[in-house]
Structures are given as structure tokens and as C-alpha cells.
N, C-alpha and C positions, 0 to 999 in steps of 0.2 A: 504494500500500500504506500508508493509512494509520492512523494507532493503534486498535485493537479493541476493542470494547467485553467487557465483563468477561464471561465465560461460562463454565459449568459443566458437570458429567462429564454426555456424552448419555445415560444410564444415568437419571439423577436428573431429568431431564427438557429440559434445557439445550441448545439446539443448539450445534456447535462453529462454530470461527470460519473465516470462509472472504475468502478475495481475488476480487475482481473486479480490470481492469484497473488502476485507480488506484483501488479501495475494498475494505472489507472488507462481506460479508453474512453472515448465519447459512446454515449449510449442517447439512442431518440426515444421518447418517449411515446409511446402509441396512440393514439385517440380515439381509440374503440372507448364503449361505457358497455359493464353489463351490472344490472341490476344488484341490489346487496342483496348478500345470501347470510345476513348474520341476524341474530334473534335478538343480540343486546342494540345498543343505543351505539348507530353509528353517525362519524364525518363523511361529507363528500370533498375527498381529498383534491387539490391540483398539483397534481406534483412537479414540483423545477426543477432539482437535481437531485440524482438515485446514484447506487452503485449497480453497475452491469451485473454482477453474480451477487446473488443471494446469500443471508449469512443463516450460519445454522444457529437458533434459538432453542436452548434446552425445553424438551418435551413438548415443544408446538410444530419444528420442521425448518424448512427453509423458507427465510424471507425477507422482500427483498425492505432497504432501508433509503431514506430516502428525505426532503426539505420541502415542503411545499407549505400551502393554507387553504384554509376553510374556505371553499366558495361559496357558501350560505351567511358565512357569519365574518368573512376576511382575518380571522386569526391563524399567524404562522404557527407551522409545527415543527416535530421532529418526529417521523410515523415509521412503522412498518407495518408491512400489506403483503398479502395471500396472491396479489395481485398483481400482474401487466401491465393492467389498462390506467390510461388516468382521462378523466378524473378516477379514484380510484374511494371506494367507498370502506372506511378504514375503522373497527370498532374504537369506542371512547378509551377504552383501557389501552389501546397500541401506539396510541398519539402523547404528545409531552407539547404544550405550546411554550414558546419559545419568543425573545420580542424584536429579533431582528433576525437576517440571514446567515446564514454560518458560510463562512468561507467554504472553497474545495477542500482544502486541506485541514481544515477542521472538522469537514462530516467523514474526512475518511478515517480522523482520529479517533471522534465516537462508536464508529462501527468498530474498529478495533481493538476499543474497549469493552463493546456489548462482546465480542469473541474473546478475549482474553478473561473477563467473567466468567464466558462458560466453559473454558478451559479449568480456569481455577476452582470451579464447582466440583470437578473431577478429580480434584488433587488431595489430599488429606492437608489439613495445617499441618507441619511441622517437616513433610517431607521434599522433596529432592524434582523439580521438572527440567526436563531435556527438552532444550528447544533446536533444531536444526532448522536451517537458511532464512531463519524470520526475518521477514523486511525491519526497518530504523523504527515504523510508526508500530507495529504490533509489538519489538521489543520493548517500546517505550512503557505503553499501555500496559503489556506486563508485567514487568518490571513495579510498575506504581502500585498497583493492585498485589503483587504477591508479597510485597511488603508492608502491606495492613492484614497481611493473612497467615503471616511465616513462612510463606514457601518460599522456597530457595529455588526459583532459576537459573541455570546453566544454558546459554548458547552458543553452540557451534554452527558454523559455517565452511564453504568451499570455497569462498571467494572473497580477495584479499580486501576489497574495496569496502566491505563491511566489517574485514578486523579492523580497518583504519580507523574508523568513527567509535571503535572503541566497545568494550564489553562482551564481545565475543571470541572464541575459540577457535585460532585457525586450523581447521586437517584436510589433508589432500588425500584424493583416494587411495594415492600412491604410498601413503607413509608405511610404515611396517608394522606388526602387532603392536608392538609397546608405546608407542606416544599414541596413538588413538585406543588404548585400552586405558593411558594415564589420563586423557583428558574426558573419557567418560566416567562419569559417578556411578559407583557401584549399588548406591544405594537410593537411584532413580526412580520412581514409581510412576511414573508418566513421559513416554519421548512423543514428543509432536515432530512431525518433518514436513515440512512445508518443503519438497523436493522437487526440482523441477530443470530435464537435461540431464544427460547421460550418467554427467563428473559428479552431478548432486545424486542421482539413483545407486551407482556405487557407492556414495559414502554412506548413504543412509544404512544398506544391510550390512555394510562392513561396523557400522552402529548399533548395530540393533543384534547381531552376534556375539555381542559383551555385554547385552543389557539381561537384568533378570528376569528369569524365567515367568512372574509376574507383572513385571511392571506392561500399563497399561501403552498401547502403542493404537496412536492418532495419527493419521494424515489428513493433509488438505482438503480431498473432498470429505474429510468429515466435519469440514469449517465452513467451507464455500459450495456454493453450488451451482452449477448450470442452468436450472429451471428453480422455480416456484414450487416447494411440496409443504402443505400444512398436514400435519398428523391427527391435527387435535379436532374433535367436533365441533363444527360450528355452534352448539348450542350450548357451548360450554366453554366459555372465553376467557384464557389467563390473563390475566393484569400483567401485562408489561410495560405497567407506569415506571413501577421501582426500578427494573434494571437498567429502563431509559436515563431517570435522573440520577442515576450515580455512576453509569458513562460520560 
């Protein structure tokens, strides 16, 4: 997730700004409408700028996030939606208003935080996460959060460009057993790999054949996703007020 380039309301011609797994693309916004299929109390969203791929939301699915406002009532938000289309009609509990617009680089910072949440949901306090190839903004994000939580983050990377800026672990596929068995923690209980290209594929198993036989093992597509999938009944709507307003 990283910084976005400057874009304007899809209205005035501007695509908004969207995530890939470690990028941002322009994403157009559709102009279809279908009808609301929710049973609580919803917005009729307009959305200005989204991430291309969907982020995964503990115990509801994938979905996608996004900045728009109320076109009944003109109040901004901060939403996420089941949904494609915009306007997109978004339940009361998925929205957080907001009183002005957020940068590009600020909604990709939030999302990064709603995923490094649900990362950390899965982590025990006091234990040990492997992070491999995470971009600047998700290490940040985690980083913040696993230090109100005790968890101890370790990241490694393939690529020297992000040992530079600091905090990360450099190993080449190519090293030999001993320095990539030194610089994995033994007492890891979660490796996320966000891998991506060949040099990253080799490192990751060459990682994950020193990790313990338990520790929980996450990749990307179980963060990001390609399509839109809600899990949860529409007739039964989690509040994701809270984990809005503490990203």
C-alpha cells in the first residue's frame, strides 16, 4: 500500500484511488444502482474514492473500503460495502462520518489499519508475528497496534529498498540454512507473507520450513481480495462502527 497519487471526485472525470496487493491503481467507479438488500437502517452511499481489492473483515468477508457521502443527507463518511455499484446503499453500522476528505494516502493508511487489527485478533498478547514483504504503510499500522497489544512483530523482506527505510530483516533466497534460520523467531505463532514474484515465493517456504509446527500461517489472499464476498446474513449486521474508529 503504497502513497497515491493525487486524484479527483469520479464525477469530474478523475478515477479514484485503489490498492493492489502492495500498490495503488486507479479504479472507476460503476454507476449501476441495485436496490438495498439489508433489513437494518441503511445510507445511500456516493462513493469518490475506494480501494481496487477488497479487504478481508473478521467474520463478515471481503469488502471493499472506501470515502464518499450521504446523498440524502450530504454527510461524509468513511464506509465499507458488500458492494460495486455506487451509489452504493451501505448499512448505518459500516459507515463512521467523518468532516472533511481524507487524503489518498490517508484512506490507504486506514485500511491498513482495519487489516492489521484483524491480523492482530489472531495473534495471542504476548506472542511473537512474522511478517514477510509488508509494504512501509501496513508495517507502520502494525507496528502501532501490536504495541498497545504486546505483540512482538518481526519483518522480513527480499528487497533491499525496504531494509533501507528501516525495521526490517534483510534475507535472500540464496542465503544458507543458518542466517535465515537466525533471523526467524522460533517462537513465532503467526507468519503472514504478503509474497509476490518468484525471489519472494522462494523465500517465503525457505521461511516457513523453520517455523513451528503450529504457528498459524496467513497469506495475502487471506487479507485482500479480488471480488466482493460477505459471509454474514444480511439480517444480521455486525457493527463495524468500532473497528472503523480506532483505525
Amino acid at each position: 500500500m503504497r502513497k497515491a497519487d493525487n486524484v479527483g471526485h469520479p464525477t469530474c472525470g478523475h478515477p479514484p484511488i485503489a490498492a493492489t496487493s502492495n500498490s495503488l491503481k486507479p479504479q472507476k467507479v460503476s454507476p449501476l444502482i441495485i436496490g438495498p438488500r439489508f433489513t437494518t437502517s441503511t445510507h445511500t452511499i456516493k462513493i469518490e474514492q475506494s480501494l481496487l481489492q477488497s479487504i478481508a473483515i473478521g467474520g463478515i468477508g471481503f469488502l471493499r473500503f472506501f470515502q464518499g457521502f450521504d446523498i440524502n443527507s450530504g454527510e461524509r463518511v468513511l464506509a465499507l460495502t458488500d458492494s460495486s455499484e455506487s451509489p452504493a446503499f451501505v448499512p448505518a453500522e459500516w459507515c463512521l462520518p467523518v468532516l472533511e476528505p481524507l487524503a489518498p494516502y490517508t484512506l490507504v493508511s486506514v485500511a491498513a489499519h482495519l487489516l492489521a487489527g484483524y491480523v492482530l485478533s489472531l495473534t495471542a498478547p504476548g506472542n511473537t508475528l512474522l511478517v514477510h514483504e509488508a509494504d512501509v504503510t501496513f508495517e507502520a499500522a502494525l507496528r502501532a497496534q501490536a504495541s498497545r497489544k504486546n505483540i512482538k512483530p518481526v519483518f522480513v523482506a527480499s528487497d533491499r529498498d525496504k531494509v533501507d527505510t528501516g525495521g526490517y530483516i534483510y534475507l535472500h533466497p540464496g542465503f544458507s540454512h543458518h542466517p535465515i534460520q537466525s533471523a526467524v523467531p522460533c517462537n513465532a505463532t503467526v507468519f503472514i507473507s504478503f509474497s509476490q514474484g518468484l525471489k519472494s515465493d522462494i523465500l517465503r517456504e525457505t521461511i516457513a520450513k523453520h517455523l513451528a509446527p503450529g504457528c498459524l500461517r496467513i497469506s495475502k489472499e487471506t487479507l485482500l481480495g479480488n471480488a466482493i464476498r460477505s459471509y454474514s446474513q444480511f439480517n444480521s449486521i455486525m457493527n463495524l462502527l468500532p473497528r472503523l474508529e480506532q483505525a
